[in-house]
N, C-alpha and C positions, 0 to 999 in steps of 0.2 A: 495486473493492476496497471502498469503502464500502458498498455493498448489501450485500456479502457478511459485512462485520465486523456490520452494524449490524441484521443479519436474525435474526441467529443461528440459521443455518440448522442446524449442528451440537449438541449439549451440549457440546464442545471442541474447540478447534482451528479457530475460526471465523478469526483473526488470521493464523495462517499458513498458513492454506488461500487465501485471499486476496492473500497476499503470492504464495505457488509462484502461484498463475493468474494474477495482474498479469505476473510473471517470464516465465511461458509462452507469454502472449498478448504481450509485447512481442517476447521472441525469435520467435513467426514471422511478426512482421510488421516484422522487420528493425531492433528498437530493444533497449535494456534499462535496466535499473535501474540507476542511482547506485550505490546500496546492494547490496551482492551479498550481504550477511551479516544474516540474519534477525534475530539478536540488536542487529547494528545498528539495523536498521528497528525493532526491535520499540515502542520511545518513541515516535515515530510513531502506525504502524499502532495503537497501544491508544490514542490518542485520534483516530482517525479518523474517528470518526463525527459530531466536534466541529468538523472541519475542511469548510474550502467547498473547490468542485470547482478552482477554480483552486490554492488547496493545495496540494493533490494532485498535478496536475497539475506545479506549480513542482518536488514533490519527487521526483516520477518523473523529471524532466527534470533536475533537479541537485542531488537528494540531502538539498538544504534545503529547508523553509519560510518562508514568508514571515512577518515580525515583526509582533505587529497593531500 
């Protein structure tokens, strides 16, 4: 997800393109998101790129981040 926000591999739609493949890649390898609703994630994912990997991690697993 971070590579993806912070590449900018698109001119738009880097945020939720990253979000749907984090979504897809969790669903076939038998897990998923906290967040099922983009607009929720979206405070998040637009500071992602700010965020360490354990972040991320915490927030895919339960929806929160960790407080510095």
């Amino acid at each position: 997800m971070k590579a993806l926000v912070t590449a900018h591999i698109f001119g738009g739609a880097n945020h939720r393109t990253a979000y749907g493949i984090a979504k897809m890649f969790l669903m076939r390898n038998g897990r998923k998101l906290r967040i099922n609703d983009f607009n929720a994630a979206c405070p998040f994912i637009s500071h992602i790129g700010t965020e360490t990997i354990e972040d991320i991690q915490e927030w895919i697993e339960h929806g929160t981040s960790q407080e510095p």
